[in-house]
N, C-alpha and C positions, 0 to 999 in steps of 0.2 A: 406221764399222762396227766397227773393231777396239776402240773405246773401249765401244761397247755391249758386244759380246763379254767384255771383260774386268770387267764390271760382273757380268754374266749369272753367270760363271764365281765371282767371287769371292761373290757371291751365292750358290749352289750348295752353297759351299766352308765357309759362315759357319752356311746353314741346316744340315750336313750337323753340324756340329762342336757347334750345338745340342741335335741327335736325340741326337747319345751320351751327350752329358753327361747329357740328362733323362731317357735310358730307365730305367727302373722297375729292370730288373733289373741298373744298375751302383748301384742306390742302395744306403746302408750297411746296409739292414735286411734287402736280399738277398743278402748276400754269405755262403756259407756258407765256415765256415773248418776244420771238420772234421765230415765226412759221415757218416750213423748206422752206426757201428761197437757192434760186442761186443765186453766183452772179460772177462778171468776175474777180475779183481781193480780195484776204484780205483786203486789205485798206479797202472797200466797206464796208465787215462786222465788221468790226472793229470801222468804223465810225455810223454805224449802231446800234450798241451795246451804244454807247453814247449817239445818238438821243431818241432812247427807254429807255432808264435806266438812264436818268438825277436826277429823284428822287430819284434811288439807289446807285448812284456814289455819288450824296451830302451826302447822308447821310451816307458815309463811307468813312471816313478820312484817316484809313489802308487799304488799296485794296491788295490782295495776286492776283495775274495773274499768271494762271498757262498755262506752255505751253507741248506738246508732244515733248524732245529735239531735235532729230534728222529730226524735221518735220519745212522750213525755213518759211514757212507760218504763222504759228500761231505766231513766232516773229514779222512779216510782219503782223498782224492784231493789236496787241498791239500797236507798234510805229505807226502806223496810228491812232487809236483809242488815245491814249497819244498826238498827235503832233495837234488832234482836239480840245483836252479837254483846252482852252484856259478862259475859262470865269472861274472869282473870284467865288470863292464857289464849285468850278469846279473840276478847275486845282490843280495838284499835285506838291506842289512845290520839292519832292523829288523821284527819280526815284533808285532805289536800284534792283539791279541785280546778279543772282547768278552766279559767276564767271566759273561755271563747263558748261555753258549752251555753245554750238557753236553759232557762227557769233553775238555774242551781242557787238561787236564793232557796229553794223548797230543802237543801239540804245543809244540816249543822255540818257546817265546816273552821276545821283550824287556821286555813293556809290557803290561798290560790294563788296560782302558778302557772305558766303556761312552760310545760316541758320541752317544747321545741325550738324557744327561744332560751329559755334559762335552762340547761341542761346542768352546766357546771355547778350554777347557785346548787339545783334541784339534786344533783349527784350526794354533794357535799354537806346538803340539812340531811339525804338518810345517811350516810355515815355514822355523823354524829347523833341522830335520833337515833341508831342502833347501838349507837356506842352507851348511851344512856338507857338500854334497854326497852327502847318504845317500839311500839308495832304502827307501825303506819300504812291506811288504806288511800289508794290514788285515783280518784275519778279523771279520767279520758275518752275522747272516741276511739273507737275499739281500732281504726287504723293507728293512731298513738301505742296501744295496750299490745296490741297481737306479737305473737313473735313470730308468727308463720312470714311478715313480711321483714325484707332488708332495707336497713337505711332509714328506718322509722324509730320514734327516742328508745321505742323497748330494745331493738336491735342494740342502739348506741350505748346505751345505761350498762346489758348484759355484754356487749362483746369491749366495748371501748373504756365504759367506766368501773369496770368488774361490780357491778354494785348486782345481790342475788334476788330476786323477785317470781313471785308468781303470777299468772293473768289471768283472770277472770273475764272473757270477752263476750258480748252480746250481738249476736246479728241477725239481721231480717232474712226469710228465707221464702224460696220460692216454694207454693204450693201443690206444684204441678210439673210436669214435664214439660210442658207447653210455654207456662210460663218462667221455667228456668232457660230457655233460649232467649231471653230477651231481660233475666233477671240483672238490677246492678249489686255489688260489683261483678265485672264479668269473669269469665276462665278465661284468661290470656297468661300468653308466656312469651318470656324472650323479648323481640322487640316490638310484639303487640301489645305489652304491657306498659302504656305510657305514667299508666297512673300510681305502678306499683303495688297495685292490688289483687293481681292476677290467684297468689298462690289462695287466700283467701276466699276469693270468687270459688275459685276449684273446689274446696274443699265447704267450705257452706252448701255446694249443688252436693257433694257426694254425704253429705251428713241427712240432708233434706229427702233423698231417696227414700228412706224407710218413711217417712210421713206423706208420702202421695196417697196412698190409699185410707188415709183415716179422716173418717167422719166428723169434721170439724161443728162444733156446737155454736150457734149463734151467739155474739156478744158476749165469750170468755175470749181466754189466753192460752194460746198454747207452747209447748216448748220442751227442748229437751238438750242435758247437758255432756259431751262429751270430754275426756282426756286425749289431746290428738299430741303433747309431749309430753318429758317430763315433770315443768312444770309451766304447760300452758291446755289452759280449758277453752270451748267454743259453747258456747251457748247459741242457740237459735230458738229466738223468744218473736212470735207475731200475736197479733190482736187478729181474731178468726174473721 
């Protein structure tokens, strides 16, 4: 009897330790890591994002930062967020920027680079900047940065040139239901997806849901950061 019992029990014990591991909401794409806040300035969220994520900033020596280009904000949340990150273990001692981006004169940079033509060059400086223990940060358009999409440098860097990274993505979100049917990038898949931006579109609308109802403040920022892998974050940052 006691031998059933402890069958029964360890049984119980094994199914129990299953449910947590597979519930939906410990997985990486629910995990919110900063909740939709306003604030007056980028700088704010930018610094923001370093106070909260000290343990995912250490422990990502390649940081991909992706930006919306035509939007000067989200450059203005970076260099603030970079010009904070000051402590050893921290800070980046190289700052690499994609040359096609506008106004990145406004940001101290090491290096520019465009990663989708130099991919090899760009594999092979972090190699060896990791080989020499440097931490290097990467400004990109967040289609460059994401990893939700295929066939884009993050994809190629992680699946083609083993090189390991984390992303930091930023992107504009619709306010509304209303206006998420007609938001870009769209939710398409398969072969509506001409632009490769489908899986993106999709999930910027399903992160965007929880902020249709909130009372946007005149002339701040709002925004809010999610974990949707293991190491890739979305950020959805608008001007109100």
């Amino acid at each position: 009897m006691k031998k059933y019992t402890y069958w029964i029990v360890a049984t119980l014990i094994m199914g129990s330790l299953i449910y947590l591991i597979s519930r939906p909401e410990l997985e990486p794409q629910n995990l919110p890591k900063i909740k939709f806040t306003q604030v007056e300035n980028p700088a704010i969220f930018g610094e923001l994002i370093l106070k909260q994520l000290q343990t995912e900033v250490r422990l990502s020596p390649v940081l991909l930062l992706g930006v919306t280009p035509e939007y000067p904000e989200d450059l203005e949340l970076w260099k603030a967020f970079l010009a904070a990150n000051t402590e050893p273990g921290l800070r980046y001692d190289m700052v690499i920027v994609d040359p096609q981006l506008p106004r990145i004169e406004t940001i101290p940079t090491t290096l520019k680079m465009d990663l989708k033509t130099e991919m090899d060059r760009f594999a092979k400086g972090i190699m060896v900047a990791r080989a020499q223990n440097m931490r290097v940060a990467v400004i990109v358009p967040t289609i460059y940065a994401s990893q939700l999409l295929s066939r884009n440098p993050a994809d190629i860097l992680k699946n083609a040139k083993a090189v390991e990274f984390t992303s930091f993505s930023i992107v504009k979100f619709p306010k509304s239901l209303e206006q998420a049917a007609t938001f870009q990038p769209g939710c398409s898949v398969d072969k509506e997806d001409r632009e490769g931006t489908g899986p993106l579109g999709c999930m910027l609308r399903t992160k965007a849901r929880k902020t249709y109802r909130a009372k946007l403040e005149p002339e701040k920022f709002s925004g809010l950061m999610d974990q949707i892998d293991a190491n890739d974050y979305l950020i959805l940052f608008n001007k109100n």
